[in-house]
C-alpha positions as CSV (number, residue, x, y, z in Angstrom):
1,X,77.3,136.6,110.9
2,X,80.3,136.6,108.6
3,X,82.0,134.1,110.9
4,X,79.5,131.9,110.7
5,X,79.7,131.7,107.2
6,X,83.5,131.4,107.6
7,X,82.7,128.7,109.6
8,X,80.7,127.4,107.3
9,X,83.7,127.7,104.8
10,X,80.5,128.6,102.0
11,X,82.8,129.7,99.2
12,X,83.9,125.8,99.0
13,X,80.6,125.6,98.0
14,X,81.6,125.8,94.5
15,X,82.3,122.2,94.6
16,X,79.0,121.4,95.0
17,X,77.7,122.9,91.6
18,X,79.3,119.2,90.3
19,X,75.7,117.9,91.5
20,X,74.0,119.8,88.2
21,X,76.5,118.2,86.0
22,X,74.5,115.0,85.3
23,X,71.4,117.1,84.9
24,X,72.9,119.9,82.3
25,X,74.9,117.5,80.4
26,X,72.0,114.9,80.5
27,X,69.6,117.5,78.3
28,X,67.0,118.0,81.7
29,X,68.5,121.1,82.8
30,X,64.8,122.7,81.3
31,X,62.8,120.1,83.3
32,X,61.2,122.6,86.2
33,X,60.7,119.5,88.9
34,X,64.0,118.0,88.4
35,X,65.8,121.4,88.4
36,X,64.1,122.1,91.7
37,X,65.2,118.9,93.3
38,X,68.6,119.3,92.1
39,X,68.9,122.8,93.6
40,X,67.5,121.5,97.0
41,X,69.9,118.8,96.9
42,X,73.0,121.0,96.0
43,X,71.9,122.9,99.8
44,X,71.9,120.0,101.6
45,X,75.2,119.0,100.1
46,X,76.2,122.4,101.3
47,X,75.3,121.8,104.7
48,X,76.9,118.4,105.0
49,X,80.5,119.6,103.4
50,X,80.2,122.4,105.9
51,X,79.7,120.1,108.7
52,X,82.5,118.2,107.3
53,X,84.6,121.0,107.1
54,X,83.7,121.7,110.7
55,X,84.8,118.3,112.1
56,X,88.0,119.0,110.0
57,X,88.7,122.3,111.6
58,X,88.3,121.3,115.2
59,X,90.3,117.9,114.7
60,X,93.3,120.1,113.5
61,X,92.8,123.0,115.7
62,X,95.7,123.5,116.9
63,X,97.8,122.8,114.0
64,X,95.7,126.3,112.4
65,X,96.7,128.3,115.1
66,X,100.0,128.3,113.9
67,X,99.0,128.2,110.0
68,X,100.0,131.8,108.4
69,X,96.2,131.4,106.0
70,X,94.3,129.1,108.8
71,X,94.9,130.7,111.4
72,X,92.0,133.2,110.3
73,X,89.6,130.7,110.3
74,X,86.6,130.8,112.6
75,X,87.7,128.4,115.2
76,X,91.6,128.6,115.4
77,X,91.1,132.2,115.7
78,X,88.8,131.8,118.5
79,X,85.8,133.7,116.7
80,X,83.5,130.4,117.3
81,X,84.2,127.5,120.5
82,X,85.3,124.3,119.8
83,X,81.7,123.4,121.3
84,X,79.7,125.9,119.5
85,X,81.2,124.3,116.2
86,X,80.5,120.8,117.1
87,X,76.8,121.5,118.1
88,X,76.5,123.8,115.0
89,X,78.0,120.6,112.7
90,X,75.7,118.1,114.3
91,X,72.7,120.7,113.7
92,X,73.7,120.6,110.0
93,X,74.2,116.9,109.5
94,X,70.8,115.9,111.3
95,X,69.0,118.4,108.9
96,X,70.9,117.4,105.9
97,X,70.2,113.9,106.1
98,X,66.4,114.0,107.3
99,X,65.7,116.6,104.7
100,X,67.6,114.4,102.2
101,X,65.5,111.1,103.0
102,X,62.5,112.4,102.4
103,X,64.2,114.1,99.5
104,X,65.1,111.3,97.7
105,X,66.7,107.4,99.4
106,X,69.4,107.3,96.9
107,X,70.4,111.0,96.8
108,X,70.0,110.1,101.1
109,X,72.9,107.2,100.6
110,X,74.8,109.4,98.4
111,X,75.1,112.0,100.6
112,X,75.5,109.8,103.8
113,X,78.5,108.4,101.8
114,X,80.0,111.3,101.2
115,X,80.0,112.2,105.0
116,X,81.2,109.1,106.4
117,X,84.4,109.6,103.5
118,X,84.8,113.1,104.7
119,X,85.4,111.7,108.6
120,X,87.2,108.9,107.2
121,X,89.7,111.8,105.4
122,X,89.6,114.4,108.6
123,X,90.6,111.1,111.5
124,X,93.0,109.1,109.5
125,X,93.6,109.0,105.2
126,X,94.7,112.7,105.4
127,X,97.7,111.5,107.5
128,X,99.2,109.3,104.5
129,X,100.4,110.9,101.3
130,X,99.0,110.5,97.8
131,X,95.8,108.5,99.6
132,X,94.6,111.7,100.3
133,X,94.1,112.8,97.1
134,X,92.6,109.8,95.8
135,X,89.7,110.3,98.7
136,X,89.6,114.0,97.8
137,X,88.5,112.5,94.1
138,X,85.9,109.9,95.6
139,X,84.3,113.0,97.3
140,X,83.9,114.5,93.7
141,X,83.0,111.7,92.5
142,X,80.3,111.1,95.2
143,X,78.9,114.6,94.5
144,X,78.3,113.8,91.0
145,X,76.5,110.6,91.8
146,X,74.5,112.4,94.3
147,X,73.8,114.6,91.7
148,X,72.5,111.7,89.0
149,X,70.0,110.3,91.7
150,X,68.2,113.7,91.2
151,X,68.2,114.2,87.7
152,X,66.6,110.1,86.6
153,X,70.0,110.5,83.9
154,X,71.7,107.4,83.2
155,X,75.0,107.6,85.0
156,X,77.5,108.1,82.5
157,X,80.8,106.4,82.5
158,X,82.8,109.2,80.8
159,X,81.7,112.0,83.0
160,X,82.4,109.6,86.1
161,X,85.8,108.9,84.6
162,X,86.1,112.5,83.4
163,X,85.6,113.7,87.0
164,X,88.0,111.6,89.0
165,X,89.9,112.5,86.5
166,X,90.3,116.3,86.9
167,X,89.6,115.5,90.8
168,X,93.0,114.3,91.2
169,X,94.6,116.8,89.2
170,X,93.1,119.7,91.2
171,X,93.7,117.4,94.4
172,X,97.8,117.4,93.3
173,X,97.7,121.2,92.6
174,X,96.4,121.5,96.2
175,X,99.1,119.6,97.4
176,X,101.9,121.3,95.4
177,X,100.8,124.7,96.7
178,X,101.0,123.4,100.7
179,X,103.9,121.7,100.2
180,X,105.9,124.8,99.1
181,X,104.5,126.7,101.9
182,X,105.5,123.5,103.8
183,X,109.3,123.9,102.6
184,X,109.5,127.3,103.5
185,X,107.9,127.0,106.8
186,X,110.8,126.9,110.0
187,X,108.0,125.2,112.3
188,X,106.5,122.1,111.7
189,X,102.9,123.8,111.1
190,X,101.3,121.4,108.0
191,X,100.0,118.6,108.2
192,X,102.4,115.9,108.9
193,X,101.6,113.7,105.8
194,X,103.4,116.7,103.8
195,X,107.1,116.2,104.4
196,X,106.7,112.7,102.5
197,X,105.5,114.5,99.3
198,X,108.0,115.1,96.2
199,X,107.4,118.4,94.6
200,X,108.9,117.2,91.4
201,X,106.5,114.1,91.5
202,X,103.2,116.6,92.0
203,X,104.3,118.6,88.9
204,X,104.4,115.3,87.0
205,X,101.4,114.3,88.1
206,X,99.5,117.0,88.0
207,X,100.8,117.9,84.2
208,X,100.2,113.7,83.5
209,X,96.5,114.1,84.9
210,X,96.0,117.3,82.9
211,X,96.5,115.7,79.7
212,X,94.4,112.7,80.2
213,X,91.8,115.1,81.0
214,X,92.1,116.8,77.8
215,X,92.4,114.1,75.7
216,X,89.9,112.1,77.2
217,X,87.2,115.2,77.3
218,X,88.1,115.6,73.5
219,X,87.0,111.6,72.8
220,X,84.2,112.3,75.2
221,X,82.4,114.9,73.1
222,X,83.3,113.1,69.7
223,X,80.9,110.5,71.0
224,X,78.9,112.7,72.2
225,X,77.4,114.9,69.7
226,X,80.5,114.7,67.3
227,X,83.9,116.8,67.6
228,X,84.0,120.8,68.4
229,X,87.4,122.3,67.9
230,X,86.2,125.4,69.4
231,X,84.4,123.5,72.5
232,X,87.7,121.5,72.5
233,X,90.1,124.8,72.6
234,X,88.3,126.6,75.3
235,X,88.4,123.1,77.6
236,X,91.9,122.9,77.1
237,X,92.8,126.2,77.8
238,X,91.0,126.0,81.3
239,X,92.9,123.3,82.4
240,X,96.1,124.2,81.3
241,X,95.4,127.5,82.6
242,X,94.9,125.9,86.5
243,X,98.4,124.0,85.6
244,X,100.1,127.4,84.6
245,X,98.8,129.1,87.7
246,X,99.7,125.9,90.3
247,X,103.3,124.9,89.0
248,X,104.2,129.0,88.3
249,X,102.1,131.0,90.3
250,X,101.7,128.4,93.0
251,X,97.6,129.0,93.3
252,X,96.3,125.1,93.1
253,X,93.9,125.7,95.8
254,X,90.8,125.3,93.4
255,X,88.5,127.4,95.3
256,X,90.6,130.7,95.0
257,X,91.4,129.3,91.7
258,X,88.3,129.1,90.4
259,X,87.0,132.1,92.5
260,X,89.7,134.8,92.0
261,X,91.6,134.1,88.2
262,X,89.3,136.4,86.2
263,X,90.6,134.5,82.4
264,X,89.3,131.4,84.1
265,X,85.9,132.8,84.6
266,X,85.7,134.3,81.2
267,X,86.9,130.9,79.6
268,X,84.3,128.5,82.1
269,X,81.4,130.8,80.8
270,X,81.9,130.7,77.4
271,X,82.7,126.8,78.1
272,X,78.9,126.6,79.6
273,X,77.4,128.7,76.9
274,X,78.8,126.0,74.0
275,X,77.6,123.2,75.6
276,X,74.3,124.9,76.3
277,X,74.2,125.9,72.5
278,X,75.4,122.1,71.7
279,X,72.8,120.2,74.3
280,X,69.8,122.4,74.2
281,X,70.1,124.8,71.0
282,X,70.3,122.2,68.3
């Protein structure tokens, strides 16, 4: 069982949880019928990022054999076929997207979307620096739309922005972490795409992205309810936080970041709690 869910890579699951953004932030968290679709739909996200993350596996197969973390995963250690992974990902797309038609057309287009970027990604984008991360946002940024289709919320301009945003920061962070593992690495074992990256450039990047997420998060919520210095603080100690622990600590893989770094998961729940109290207390 547990390689199956390593196949199924279910801790990056967390990413999916962007799909109740548009509901929480939107004041319909409460609603009963729209919370239940939105929980369905985050599932079937699941299953199609798993698939996705399936295709990606068996695509660089043999590139994870060699990988010192990778090579743990359920196909490049041999724990699952090649074959058995493909059937498994078609399984998971086919009941993804006919559960997702009847679940709702446009969630159904959003969701196909986001597949079709992922092979995009997987056969060719991940292959050319700095375009890579850009699609790694749109695949955010699709998740949040798929998550507005569900929740009949207006789509919102400044979370849209907002996401990319931090997408692209966290995508950078990723990058900065594998291409120090890339630079002490004596075989060629990374993706090839890696050896054209500049570790100084990530940093400034990812420290240039951080602060436009800041700043623009604190105009966001002045328009939104009026200015919280407190709501404010905590948000900007969680990102600055992620850019402390991928330029010094080298963790930018978001999952395990997100995951694992106990003061980020004290400072994301008392983030949710104030805009709970904000939205749905007042």
């Amino acid at each position: 069982m547990l390689k199956y869910l390593s196949l199924l890579r279910a801790k990056q699951w967390i990413k999916n949880l962007i799909i109740f953004f548009p509901l929480f932030f939107g004041g319909k968290l409460l609603n009963e019928t729209l919370l239940f679709h939105s929980i369905i739909g985050f599932f079937l996200f699941s299953l199609t990022s798993s698939a996705g993350y399936i295709i990606n596996d068996i695509v660089d197969v043999e590139k994870d054999k060699k990988h010192p973390k990778k090579k743990f995963r359920a196909i490049a250690s041999g724990q699952v076929s090649t074959r058995v992974a493909f059937l498994i990902s078609l399984f998971l797309i086919f009941i993804s997207l006919c559960c997702s038609w009847y679940l709702d057309k446009m969630f159904f287009l959003a969701i196909s979307a986001y597949f079709v970027n992922v092979l995009v990604y997987s056969f060719f984008l991940k292959r050319i620096p700095y375009v890579d991360i850009l699609f790694i946002a749109v695949g955010f940024a699709l998740r949040l739309y798929a998550g507005y289709t569900l929740s009949l919320v207006p789509l919102s301009l400044w979370l849209l922005s907002l996401t990319l945003i931090v997408a692209v920061m966290l995508g950078c962070g990723k990058r900065l972490e594998e291409i120090r593992c890339y630079s002490n690495s004596k075989d060629n074992i990374f993706r090839e795409s890696l050896k054209f990256y500049n570790e100084k450039a990530l940093v400034i990047l990812l420290v240039f992205f951080a602060l436009v997420s800041v700043i623009l998060f604190g105009v966001y919520i002045y328009y939104n309810g009026g200015f919280d210095i407190l709501l404010f603080a905590v948000s900007a100690i969680l990102v600055f936080n992620y850019i402390y622990n991928a330029i010094k600590l080298n963790i930018g893989e978001p999952s395990d970041f997100f995951m694992k770094n106990w003061l980020n998961i004290i400072f994301l729940t008392v983030w949710v709690l104030l805009f709970f109290g904000r939205i749905y207390l007042r």
